[in-house]
Structures are given as C-alpha cells and as structure tokens.
TORTORRO-820020 format. One record per residue: residue number from 1; residue in one letter; x, y, z of N, C-alpha, C in turn. Coordinates in nm, 3 decimals. Each point is the difference from the previous one (the first is absolute). Layout:
! residues N
<NUM,A,<X,Y,Z>,<X,Y,Z>,<X,Y,Z>>,
...
This chain:
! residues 153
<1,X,<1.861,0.034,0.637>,<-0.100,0.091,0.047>,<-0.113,-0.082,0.064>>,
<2,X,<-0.031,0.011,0.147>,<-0.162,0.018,0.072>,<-0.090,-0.031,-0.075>>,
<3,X,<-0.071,-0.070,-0.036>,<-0.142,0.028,-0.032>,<-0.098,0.038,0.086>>,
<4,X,<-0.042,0.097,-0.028>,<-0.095,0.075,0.094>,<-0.122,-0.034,0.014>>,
<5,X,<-0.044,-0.005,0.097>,<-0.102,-0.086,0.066>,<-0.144,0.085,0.038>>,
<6,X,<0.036,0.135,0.042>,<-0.117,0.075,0.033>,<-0.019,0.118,-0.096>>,
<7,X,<-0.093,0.099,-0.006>,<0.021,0.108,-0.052>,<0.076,0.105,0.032>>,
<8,X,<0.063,0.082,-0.114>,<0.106,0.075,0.026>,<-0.068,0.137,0.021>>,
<9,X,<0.059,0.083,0.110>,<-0.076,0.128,0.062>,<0.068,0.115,0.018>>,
<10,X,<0.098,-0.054,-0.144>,<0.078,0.118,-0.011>,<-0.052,0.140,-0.069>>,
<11,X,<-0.023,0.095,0.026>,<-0.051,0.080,-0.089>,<0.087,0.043,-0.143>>,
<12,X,<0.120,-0.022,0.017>,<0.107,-0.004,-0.135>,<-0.043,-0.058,-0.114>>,
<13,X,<-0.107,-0.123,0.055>,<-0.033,-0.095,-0.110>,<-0.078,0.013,-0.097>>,
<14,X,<-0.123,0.142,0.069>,<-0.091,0.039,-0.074>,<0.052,0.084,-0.115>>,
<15,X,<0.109,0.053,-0.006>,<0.089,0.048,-0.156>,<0.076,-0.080,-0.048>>,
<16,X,<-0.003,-0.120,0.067>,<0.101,-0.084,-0.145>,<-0.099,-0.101,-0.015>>,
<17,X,<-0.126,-0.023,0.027>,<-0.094,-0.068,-0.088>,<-0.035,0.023,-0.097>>,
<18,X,<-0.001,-0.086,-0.140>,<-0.015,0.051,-0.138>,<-0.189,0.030,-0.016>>,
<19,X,<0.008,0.083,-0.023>,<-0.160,0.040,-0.029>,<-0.052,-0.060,-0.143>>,
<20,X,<0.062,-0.065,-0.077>,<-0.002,-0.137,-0.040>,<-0.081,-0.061,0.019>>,
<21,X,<0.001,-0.064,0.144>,<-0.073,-0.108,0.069>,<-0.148,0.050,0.068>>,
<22,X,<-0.018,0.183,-0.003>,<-0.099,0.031,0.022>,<-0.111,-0.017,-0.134>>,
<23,X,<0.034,0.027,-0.110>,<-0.068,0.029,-0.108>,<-0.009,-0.170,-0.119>>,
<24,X,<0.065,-0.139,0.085>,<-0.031,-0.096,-0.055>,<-0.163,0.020,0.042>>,
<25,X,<-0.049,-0.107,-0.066>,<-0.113,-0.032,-0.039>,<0.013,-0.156,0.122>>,
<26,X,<-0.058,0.010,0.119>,<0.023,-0.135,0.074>,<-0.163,-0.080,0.007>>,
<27,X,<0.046,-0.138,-0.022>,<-0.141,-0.063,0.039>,<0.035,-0.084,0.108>>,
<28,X,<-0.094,-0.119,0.045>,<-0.019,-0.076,0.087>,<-0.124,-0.097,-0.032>>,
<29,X,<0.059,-0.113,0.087>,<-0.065,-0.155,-0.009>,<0.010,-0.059,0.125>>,
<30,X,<-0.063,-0.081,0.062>,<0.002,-0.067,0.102>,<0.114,-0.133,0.000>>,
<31,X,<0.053,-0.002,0.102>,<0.109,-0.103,-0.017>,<0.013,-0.148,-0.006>>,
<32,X,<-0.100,-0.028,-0.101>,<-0.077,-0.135,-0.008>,<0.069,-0.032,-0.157>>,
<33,X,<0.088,-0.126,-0.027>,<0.013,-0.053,-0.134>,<-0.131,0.018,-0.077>>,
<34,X,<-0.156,0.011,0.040>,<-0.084,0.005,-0.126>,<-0.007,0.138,-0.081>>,
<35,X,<0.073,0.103,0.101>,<-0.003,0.142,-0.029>,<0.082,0.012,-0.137>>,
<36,X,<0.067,-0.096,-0.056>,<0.110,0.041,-0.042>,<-0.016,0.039,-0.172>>,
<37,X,<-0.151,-0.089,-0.014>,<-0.076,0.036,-0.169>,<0.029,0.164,0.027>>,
<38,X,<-0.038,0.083,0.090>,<0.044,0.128,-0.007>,<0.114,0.120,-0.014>>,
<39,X,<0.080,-0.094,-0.022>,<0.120,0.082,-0.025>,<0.032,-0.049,-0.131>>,
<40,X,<0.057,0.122,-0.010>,<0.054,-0.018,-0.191>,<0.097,-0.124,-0.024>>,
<41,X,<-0.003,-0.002,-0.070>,<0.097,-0.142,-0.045>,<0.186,0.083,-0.085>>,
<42,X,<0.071,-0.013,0.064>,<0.122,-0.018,-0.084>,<0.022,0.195,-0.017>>,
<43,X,<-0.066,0.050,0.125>,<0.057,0.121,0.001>,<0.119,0.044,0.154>>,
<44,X,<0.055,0.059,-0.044>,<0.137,0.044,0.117>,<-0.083,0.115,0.078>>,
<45,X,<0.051,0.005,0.204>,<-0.040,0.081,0.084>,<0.043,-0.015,0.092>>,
<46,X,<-0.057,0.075,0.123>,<0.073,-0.007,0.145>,<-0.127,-0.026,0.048>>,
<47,X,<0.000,-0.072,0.107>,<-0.091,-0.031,0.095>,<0.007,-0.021,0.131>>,
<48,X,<-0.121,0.008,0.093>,<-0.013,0.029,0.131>,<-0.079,-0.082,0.081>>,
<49,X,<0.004,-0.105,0.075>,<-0.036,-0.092,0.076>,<-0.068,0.064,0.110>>,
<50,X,<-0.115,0.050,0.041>,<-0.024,0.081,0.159>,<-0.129,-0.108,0.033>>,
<51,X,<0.026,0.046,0.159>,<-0.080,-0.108,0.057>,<-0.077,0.127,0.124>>,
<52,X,<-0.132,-0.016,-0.006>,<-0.101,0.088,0.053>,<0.004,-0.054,0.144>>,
<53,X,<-0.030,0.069,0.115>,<-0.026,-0.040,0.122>,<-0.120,-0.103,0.015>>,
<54,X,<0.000,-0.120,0.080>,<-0.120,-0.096,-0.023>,<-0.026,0.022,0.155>>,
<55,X,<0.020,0.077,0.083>,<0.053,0.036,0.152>,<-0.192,0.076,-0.039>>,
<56,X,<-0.090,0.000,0.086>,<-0.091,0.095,-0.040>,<-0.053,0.045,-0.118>>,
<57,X,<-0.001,-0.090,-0.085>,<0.005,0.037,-0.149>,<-0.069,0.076,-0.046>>,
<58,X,<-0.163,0.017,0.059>,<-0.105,0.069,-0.011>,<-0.024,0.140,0.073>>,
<59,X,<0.093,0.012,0.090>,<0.019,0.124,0.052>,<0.126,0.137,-0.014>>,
<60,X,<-0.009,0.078,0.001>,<0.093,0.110,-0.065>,<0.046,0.039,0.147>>,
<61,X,<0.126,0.055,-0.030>,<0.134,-0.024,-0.065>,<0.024,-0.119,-0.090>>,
<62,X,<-0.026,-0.087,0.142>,<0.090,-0.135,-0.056>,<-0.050,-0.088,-0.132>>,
<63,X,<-0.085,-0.013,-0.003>,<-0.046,-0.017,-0.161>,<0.033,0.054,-0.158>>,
<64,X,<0.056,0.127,0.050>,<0.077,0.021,-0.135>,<0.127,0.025,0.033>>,
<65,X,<0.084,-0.086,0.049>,<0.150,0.039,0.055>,<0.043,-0.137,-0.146>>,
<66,X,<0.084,0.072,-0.035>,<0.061,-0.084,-0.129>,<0.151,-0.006,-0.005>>,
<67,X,<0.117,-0.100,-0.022>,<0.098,0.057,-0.015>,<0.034,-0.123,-0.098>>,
<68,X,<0.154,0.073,-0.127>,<0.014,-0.086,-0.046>,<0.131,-0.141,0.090>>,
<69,X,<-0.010,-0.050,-0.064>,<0.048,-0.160,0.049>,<0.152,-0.052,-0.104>>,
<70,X,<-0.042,-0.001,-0.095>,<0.079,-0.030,-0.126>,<-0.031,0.058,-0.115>>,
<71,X,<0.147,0.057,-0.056>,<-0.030,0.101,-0.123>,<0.133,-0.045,-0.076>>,
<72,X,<-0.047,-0.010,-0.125>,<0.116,-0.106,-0.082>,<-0.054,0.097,-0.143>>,
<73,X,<0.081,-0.068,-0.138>,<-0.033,0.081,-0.134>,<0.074,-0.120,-0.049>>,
<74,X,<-0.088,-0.011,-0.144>,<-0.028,-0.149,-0.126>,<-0.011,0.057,-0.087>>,
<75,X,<0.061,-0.078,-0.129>,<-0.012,-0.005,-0.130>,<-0.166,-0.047,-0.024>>,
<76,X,<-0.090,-0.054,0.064>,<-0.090,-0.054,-0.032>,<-0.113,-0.024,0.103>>,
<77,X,<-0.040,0.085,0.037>,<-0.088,0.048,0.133>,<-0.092,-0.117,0.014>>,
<78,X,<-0.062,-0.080,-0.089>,<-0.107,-0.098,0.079>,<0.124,-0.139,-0.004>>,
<79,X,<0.055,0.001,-0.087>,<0.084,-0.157,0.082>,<0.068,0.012,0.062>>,
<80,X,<0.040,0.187,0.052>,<0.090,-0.020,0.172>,<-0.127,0.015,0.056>>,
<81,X,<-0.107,0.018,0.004>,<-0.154,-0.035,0.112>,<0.023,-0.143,-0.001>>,
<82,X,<-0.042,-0.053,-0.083>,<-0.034,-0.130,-0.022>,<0.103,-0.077,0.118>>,
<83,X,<0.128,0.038,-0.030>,<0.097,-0.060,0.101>,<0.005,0.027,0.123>>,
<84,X,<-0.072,0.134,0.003>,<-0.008,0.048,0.172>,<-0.105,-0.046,0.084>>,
<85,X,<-0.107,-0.070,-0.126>,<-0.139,-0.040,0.060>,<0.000,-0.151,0.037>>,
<86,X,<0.083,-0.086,-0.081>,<0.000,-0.128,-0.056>,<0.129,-0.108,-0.010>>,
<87,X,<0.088,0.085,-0.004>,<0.094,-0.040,-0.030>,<0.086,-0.094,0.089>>,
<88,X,<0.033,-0.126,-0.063>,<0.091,-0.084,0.108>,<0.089,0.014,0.007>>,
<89,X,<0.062,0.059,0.021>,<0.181,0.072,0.051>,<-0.051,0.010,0.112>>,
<90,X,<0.130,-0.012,0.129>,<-0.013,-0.025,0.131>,<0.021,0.176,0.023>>,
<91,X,<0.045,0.084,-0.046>,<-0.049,0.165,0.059>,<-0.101,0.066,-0.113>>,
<92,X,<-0.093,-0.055,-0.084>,<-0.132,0.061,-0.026>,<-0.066,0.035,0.124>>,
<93,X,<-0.058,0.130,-0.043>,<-0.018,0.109,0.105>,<-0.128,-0.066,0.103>>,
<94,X,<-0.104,-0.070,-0.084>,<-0.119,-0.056,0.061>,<0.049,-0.099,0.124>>,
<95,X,<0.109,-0.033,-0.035>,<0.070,-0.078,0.139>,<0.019,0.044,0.110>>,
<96,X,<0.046,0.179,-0.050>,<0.063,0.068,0.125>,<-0.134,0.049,0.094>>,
<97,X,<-0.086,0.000,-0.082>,<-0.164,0.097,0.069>,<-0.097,-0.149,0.046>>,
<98,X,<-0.007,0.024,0.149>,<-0.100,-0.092,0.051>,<-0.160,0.002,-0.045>>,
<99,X,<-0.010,-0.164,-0.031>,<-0.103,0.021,-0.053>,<-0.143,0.056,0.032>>,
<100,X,<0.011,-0.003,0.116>,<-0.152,0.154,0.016>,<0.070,0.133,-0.020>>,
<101,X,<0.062,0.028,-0.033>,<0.086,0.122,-0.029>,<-0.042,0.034,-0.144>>,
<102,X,<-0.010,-0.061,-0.081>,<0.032,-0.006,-0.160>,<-0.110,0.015,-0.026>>,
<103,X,<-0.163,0.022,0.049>,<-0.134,0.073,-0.010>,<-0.009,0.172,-0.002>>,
<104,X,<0.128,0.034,0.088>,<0.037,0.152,-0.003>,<0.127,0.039,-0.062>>,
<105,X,<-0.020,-0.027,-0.091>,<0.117,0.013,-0.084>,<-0.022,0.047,-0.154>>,
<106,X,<0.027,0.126,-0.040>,<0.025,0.030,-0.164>,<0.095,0.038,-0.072>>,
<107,X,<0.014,-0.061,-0.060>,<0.098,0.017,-0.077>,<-0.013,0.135,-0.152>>,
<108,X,<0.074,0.084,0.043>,<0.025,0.112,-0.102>,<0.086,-0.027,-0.127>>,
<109,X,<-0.023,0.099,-0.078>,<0.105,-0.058,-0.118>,<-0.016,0.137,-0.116>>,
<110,X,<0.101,0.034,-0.022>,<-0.009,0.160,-0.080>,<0.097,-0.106,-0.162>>,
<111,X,<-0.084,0.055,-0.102>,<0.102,-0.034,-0.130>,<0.059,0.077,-0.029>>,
<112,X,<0.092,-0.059,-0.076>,<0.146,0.113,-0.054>,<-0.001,0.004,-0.112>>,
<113,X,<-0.004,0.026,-0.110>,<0.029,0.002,-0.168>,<0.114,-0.141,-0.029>>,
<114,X,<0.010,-0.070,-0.157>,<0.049,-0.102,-0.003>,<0.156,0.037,-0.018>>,
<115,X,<0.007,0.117,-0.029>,<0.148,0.015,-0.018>,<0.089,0.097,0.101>>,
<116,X,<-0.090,-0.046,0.168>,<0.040,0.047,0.141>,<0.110,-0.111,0.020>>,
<117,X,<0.092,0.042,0.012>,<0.145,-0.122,0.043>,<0.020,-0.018,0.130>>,
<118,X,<0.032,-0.071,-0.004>,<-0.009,-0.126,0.152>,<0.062,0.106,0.098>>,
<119,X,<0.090,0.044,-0.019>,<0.062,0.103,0.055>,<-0.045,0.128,0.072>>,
<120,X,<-0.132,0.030,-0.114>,<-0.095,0.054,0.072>,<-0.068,-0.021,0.094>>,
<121,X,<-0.068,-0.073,-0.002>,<-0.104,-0.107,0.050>,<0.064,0.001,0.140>>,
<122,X,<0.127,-0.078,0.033>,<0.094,-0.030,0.130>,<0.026,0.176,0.007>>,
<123,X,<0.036,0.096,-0.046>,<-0.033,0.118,0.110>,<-0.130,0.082,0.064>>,
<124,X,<-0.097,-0.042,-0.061>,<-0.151,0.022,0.074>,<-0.015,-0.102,0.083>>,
<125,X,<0.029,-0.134,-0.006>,<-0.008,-0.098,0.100>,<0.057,0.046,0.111>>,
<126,X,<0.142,0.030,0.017>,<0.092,0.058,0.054>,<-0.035,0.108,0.066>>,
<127,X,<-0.045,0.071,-0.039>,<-0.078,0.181,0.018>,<-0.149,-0.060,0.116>>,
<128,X,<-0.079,-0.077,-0.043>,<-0.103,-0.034,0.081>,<0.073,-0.074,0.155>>,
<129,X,<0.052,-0.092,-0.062>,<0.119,-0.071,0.147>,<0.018,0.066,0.112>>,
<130,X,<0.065,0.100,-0.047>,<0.074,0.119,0.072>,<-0.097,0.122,0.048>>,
<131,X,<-0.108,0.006,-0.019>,<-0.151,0.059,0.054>,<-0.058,-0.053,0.056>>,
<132,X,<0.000,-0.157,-0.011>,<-0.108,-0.067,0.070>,<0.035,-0.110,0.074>>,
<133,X,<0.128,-0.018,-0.047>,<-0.007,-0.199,0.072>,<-0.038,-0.090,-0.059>>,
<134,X,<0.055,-0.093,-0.019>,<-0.036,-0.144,-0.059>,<0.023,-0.103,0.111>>,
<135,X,<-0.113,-0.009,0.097>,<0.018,-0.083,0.098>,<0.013,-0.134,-0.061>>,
<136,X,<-0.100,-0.080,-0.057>,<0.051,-0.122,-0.060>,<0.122,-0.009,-0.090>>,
<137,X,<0.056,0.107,-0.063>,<0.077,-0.038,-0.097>,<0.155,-0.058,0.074>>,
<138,X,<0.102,-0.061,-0.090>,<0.099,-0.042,0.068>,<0.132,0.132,-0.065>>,
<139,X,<0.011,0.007,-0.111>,<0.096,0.080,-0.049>,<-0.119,0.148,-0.046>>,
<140,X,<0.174,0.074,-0.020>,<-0.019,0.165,-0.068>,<-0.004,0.002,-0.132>>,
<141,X,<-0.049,0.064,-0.104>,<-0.030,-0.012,-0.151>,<0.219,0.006,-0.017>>,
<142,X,<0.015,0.118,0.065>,<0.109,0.099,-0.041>,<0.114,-0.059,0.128>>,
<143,X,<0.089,-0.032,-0.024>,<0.107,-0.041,0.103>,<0.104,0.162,0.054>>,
<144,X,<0.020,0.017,0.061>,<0.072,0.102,0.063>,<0.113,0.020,-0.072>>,
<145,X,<0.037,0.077,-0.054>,<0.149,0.037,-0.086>,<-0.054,-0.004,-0.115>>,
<146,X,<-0.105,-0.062,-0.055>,<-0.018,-0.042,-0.126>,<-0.085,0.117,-0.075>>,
<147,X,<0.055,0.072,-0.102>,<-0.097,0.151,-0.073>,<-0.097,-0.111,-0.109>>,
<148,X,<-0.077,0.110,-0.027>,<-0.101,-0.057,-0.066>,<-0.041,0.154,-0.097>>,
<149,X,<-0.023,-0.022,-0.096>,<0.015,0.131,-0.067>,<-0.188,-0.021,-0.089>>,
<150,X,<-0.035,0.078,0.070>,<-0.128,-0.016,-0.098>,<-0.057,0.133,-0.025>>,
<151,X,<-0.099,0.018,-0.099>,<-0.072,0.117,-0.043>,<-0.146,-0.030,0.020>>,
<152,X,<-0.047,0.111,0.075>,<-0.161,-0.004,0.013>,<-0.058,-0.042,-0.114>>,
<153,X,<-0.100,-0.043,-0.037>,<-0.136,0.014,-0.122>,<-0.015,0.140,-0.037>>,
C-alpha cells in the first residue's frame, strides 16, 4: 500500500473516522528536545507532527495554514519525542525537517489508557494516515491485506 502523502477529500471518510479521535483529550509542545520535560513519561498514544505556514506568517490566511507532516503511535510518548527531537538514527524525523523549518513546527500527542494495545494505537495511527498524509513518514502503520481487529475505548 501507497503511503499517502496529501489529504484525503473523500467525503466517505468523514463516516469511517472513529469519533474516538474527536473526544481524545490532545495537547501540544513545540518541536524542540527541551519541550520534552512536558510530556508524560512512559505513557502510550498517537501523535501528530504539523508544520504551520512560515510563508507570511503574520498575515491571514497564510499564517494559520497548518498541515500535519508525520503521524506515528508509541508505547511511550516522550521517548518517541525525545527520538524525533534528538535522536541519532539516520531517519529521526528532526533530520527530515529543515532546520528553519523546525521553529514552525508542533508536535501533538493524544494519550491512550495503559492497557490500549499496540494494535490499537497502529489503527488510529492508520485512521489519521489515511485522512491526512504523512508526508515525512516512510511506511503505513497497517500493510494492505493485513486485518487488524481492534475495539474502540
């Protein structure tokens, strides 16, 4: 399967989005490794990489044009930040975003309860993917053929 790159404009999509993902509880941090005292430690979620227009920044429209970039889901929401901010692996995400880029950039992050299974987690990842695009990302949570059987919260 494609990984999809732009947003999807299907109107089909707006009934198979889990309303789930409307009624998490989402925060945000700036995409800076010092941000990262702010995120919980050693809790599981899905998260959302978006990067704000720096095109006119101070003027509207284009100043609040936002889209997400990379959207992934962890057992452990600040040490997958930590790795996205910091991290020396040659595809940590801070690699992929030029560095005047990475001033307009926040990073989202919704928690899941501790006994949300991975399984879960990879079909809201999956579910956001498929709405929005993961321009930086390289792979799909969910491989094509492959079921995934999960139950809402």
């Amino acid at each position: 399967m494609t990984l999809r790159k732009g947003w999807n404009l299907d109107r089909r999509l707006d009934e198979q989005l889990d309303k789930e993902l409307e009624t998490l509880t989402w925060s945000s941090v700036k995409f800076t490794n010092t941000s990262k005292m702010h995120i919980p430690v050693n809790k599981r979620g899905v998260y959302i990489l978006s990067i704000n227009s720096r095109i006119f920044s101070e003027s509207r429209p284009f100043g609040i044009f936002e889209t997400p970039a990379y959207i992934g889901h962890t057992t452990d929401i600040r040490s997958r930040f930590n790795d996205h901010t910091a991290g020396q692996s040659a595809t940590a995400v801070w690699r992929r975003v030029p560095f005047e880029m990475r001033r307009f950039c926040t990073f989202w992050y919704a928690i899941f309860p501790n006994q949300t299974t991975k399984s879960v987690l990879m079909f809201y990842e999956q579910m956001l993917i498929d709405a929005y695009g993961s321009p930086l990302g390289k792979i799909n949570s969910v491989r094509q053929g492959d079921v995934i059987k999960a139950t809402a919260l």
